[in-house]
C-alpha positions as CSV (number, residue, x, y, z in Angstrom):
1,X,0.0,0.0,0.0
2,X,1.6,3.2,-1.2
3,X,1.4,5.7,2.0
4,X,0.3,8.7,-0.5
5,X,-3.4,6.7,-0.7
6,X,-3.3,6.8,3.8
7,X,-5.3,9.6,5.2
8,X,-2.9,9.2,8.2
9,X,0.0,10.0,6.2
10,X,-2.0,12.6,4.6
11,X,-2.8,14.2,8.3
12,X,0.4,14.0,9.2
13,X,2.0,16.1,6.1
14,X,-0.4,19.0,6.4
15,X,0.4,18.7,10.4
16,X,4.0,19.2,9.7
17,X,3.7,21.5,6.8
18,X,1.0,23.9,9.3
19,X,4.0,23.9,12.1
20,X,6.6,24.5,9.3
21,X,4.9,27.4,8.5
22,X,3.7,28.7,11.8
23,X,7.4,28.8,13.3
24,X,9.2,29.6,10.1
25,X,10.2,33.4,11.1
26,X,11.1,31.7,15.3
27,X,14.6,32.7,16.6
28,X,14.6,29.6,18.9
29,X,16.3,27.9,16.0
30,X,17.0,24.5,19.0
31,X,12.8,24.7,19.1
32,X,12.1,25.4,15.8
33,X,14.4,22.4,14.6
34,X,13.4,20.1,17.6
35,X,9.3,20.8,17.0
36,X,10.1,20.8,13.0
37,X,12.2,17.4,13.1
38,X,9.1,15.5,15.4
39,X,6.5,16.2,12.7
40,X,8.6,15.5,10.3
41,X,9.3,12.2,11.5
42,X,5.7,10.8,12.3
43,X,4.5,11.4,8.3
44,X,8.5,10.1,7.4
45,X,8.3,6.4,9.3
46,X,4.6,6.0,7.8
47,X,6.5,6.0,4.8
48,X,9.3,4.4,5.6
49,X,6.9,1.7,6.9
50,X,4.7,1.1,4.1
51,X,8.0,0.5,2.4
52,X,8.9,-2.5,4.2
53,X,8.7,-6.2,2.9
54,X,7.5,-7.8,6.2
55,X,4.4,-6.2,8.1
56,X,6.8,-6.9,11.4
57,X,8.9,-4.1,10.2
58,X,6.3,-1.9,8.9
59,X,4.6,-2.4,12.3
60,X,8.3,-0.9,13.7
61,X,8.1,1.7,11.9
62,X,4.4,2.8,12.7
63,X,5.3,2.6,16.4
64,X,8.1,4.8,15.7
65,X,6.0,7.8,14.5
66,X,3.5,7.0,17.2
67,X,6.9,8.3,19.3
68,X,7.2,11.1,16.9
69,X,4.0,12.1,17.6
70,X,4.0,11.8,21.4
71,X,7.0,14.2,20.9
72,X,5.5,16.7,19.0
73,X,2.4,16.7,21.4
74,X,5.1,17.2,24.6
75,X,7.0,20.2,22.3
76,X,3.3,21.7,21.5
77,X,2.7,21.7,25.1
78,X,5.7,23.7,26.2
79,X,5.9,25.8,23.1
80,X,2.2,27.1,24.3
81,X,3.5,27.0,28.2
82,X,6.5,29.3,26.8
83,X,4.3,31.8,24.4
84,X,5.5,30.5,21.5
85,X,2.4,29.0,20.3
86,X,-1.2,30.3,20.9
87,X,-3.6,28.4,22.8
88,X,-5.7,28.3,19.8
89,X,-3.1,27.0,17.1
90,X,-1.7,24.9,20.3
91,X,-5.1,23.2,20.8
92,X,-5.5,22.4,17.0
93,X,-2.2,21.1,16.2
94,X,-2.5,18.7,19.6
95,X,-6.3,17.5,18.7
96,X,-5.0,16.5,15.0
97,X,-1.8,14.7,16.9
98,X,-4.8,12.6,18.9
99,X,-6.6,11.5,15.9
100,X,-2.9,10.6,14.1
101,X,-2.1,8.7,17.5
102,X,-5.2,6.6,16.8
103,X,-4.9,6.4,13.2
104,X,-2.0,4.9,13.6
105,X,-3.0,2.5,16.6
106,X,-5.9,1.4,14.5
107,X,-3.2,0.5,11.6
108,X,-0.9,-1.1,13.3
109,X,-3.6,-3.1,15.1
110,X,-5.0,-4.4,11.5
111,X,-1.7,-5.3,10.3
112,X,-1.1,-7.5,13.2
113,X,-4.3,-9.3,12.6
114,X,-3.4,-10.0,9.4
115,X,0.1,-11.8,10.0
């Protein structure tokens, strides 16, 4: 299954490319690339999963960018404790990490039915 056809991967790149954006003129350049790199990663290792020959791997790879995006929720949390993202933008960008989070449960969970 090509990960462009996965409305989790989908989710995932507009996540990324909305915090890309949002931070792109931030001086913190150690949150901007730490934030940046963790949303990165979670539509990255769906990728990289779907690429695999065995579902075992792919499976490692999907729990990976369930990390990612445990990360990313964590730096959303202390960029809006530290003013660097509104509460509004903040709350958004963590409710669209939920629904990724159980995307990718729910996708993981059929692929280890089905070995």
């Amino acid at each position: 299954m090509k990960c462009e056809n996965l409305d989790v991967w989908q989710r995932s790149c507009r996540l990324s490319v909305s915090i890309y954006q949002y931070l792109q003129d931030s001086k913190d350049y150690g949150f901007k690339d730490q934030i940046t790199r963790s949303s990165l990663s979670i539509a990255s290792n769906i990728a990289e999963g779907m690429e695999k020959a065995s579902k075992k791997d792919s499976i490692k790879f999907l729990n990976i960018a369930k990390g990612s995006c445990a990360e990313l929720i964590t730096q959303i949390h202390i960029g809006n404790e530290i003013g660097y993202i509104d509460n509004e933008t903040g709350n958004i960008w963590i409710n669209e990490s939920d629904e990724i989070l159980k995307m990718l449960s729910g996708l993981i969970n059929s692929l280890k039915q089905s070995i």
